[in-house]
C-alpha positions as CSV (number, residue, x, y, z in Angstrom):
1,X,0.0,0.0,0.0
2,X,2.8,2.3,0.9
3,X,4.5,1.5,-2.7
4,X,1.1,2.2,-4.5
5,X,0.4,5.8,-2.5
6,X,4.7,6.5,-3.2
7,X,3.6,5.8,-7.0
8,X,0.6,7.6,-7.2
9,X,2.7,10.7,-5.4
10,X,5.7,10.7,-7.8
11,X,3.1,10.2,-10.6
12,X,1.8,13.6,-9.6
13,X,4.4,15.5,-8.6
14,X,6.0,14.8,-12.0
15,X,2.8,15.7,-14.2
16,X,2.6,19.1,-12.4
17,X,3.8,22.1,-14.1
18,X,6.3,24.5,-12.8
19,X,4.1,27.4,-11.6
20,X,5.0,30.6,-13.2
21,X,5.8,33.3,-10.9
22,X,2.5,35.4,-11.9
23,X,0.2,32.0,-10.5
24,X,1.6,31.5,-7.4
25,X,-1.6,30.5,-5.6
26,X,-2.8,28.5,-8.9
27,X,-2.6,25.0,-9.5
28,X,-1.9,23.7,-12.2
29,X,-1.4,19.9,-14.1
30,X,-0.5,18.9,-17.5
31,X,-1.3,20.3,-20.6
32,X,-4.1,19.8,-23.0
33,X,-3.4,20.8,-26.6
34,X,-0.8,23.2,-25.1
35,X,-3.4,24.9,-23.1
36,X,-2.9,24.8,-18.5
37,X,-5.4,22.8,-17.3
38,X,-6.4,24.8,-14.3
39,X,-7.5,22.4,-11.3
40,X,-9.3,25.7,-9.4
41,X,-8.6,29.0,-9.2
42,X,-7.9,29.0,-6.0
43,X,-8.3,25.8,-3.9
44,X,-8.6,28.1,-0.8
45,X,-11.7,30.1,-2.4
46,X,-14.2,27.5,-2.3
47,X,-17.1,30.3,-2.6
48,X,-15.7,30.4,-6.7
49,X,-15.7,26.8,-7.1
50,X,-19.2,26.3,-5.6
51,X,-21.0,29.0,-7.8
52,X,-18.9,27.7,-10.8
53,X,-20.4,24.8,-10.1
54,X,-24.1,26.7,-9.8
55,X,-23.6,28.1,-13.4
56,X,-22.3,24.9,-14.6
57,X,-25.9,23.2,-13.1
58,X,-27.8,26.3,-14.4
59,X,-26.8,25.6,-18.2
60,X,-26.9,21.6,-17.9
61,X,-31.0,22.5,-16.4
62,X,-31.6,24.8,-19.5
63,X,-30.2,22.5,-22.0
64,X,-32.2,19.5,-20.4
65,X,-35.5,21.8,-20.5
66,X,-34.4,22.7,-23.9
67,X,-34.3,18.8,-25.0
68,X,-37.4,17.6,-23.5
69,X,-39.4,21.1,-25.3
70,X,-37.7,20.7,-28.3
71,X,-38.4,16.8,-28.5
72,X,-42.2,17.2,-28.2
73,X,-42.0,19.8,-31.7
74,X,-42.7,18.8,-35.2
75,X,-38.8,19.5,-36.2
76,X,-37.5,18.0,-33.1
77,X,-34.9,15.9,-35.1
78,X,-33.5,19.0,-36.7
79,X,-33.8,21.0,-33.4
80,X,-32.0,18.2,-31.6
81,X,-29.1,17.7,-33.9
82,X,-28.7,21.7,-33.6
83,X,-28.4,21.6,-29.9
84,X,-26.3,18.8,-30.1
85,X,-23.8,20.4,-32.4
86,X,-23.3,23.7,-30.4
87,X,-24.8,22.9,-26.5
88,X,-22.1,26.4,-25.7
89,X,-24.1,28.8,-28.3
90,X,-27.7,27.7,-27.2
91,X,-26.6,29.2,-24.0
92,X,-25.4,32.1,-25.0
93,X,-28.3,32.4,-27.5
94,X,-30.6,32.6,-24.0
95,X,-28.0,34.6,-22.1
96,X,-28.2,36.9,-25.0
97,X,-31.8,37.4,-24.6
98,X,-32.3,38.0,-21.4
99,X,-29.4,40.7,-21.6
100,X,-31.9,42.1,-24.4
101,X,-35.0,42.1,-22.2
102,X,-33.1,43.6,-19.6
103,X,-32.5,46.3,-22.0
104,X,-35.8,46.8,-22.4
105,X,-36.7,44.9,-25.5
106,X,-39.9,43.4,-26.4
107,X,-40.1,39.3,-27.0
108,X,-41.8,40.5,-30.2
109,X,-38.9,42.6,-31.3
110,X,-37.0,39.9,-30.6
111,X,-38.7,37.2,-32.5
112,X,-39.4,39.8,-35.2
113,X,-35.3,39.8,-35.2
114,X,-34.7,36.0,-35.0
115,X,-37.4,35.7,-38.0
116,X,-35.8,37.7,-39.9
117,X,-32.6,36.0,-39.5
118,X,-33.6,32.8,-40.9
119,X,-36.1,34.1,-43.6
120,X,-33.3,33.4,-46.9
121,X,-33.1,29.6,-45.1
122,X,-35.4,26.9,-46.6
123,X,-39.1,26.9,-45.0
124,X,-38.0,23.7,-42.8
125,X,-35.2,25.5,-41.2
126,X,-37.2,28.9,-40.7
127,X,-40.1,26.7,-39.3
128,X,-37.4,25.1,-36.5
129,X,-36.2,28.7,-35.7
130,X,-39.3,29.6,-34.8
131,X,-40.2,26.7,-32.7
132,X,-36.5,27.2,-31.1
133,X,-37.9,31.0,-30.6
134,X,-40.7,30.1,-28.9
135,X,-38.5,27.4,-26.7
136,X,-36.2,30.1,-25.8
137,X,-38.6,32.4,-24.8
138,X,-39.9,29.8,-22.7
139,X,-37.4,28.7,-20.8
140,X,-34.2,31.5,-21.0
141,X,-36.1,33.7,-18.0
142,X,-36.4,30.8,-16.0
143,X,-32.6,29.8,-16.2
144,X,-30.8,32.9,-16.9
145,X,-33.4,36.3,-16.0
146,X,-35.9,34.5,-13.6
147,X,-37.2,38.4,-13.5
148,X,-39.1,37.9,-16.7
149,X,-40.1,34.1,-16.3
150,X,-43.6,35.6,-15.6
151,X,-44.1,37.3,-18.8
């Protein structure tokens, strides 16, 4: 046992990367496609890694409300495949439009917008916007500006 946890020890210490002097209180291990992978920004600020953590639930609740809307819809296959491609931009998509309601514009403005968008697309793909449209408008307060889930 003491071999195994000696192993597992060296094993670490030699797959963690010499901290640069600006990250002193950053941790650091290997390297993915030449990129840090950053175990925690700090492992003493455990208030940063919990709501991290809170956001990371907020976007996995909006993508699962997202599926089980946008499975029920007569382009569901379409809408499906979308989401599937690009989880990151449907998330922004309904950040996005609660940062527009918060500037005071309307869900029809908004639509009118999205519409418009997709009107050169063929009629299947402006018929899955809109029913994406109406799913985002559905569900974005409730995840990302609960102040206009009522609307």
């Amino acid at each position: 046992m003491k071999k195994a946890l000696s192993g597992i020890a060296l094993l670490i210490s030699t797959s963690i990367i010499q901290m640069p002097t600006y990250a002193q209180n950053r941790y650091y291990m290997g390297e993915i496609q030449g990129n840090r992978a950053d175990l925690a920004t700090n492992f003493s600020d455990k208030k940063s890694v919990v709501v991290a953590q809170l956001a990371l639930n907020k976007d996995q609740e909006f993508l699962n409300d997202y599926r089980s809307l946008a499975a029920g819809q007569s382009h569901s296959a379409l809408l499906l495949n979308i989401l599937n491609q690009n989880p990151n931009g449907h998330i922004r998509l309904a950040q996005n439009l609660c940062t527009s309601l918060k500037k005071g514009k309307s869900e029809q403005e908004l639509m009118q917008n999205w519409v418009n968008y997709w009107r050169n697309s063929p009629q299947e793909v402006v018929q899955a916007a809109i029913q994406s449209g109406n799913i985002m408008f559905s569900i974005a307060p409730k995840h990302y500006c609960p102040e206009f889930s009522s609307r």
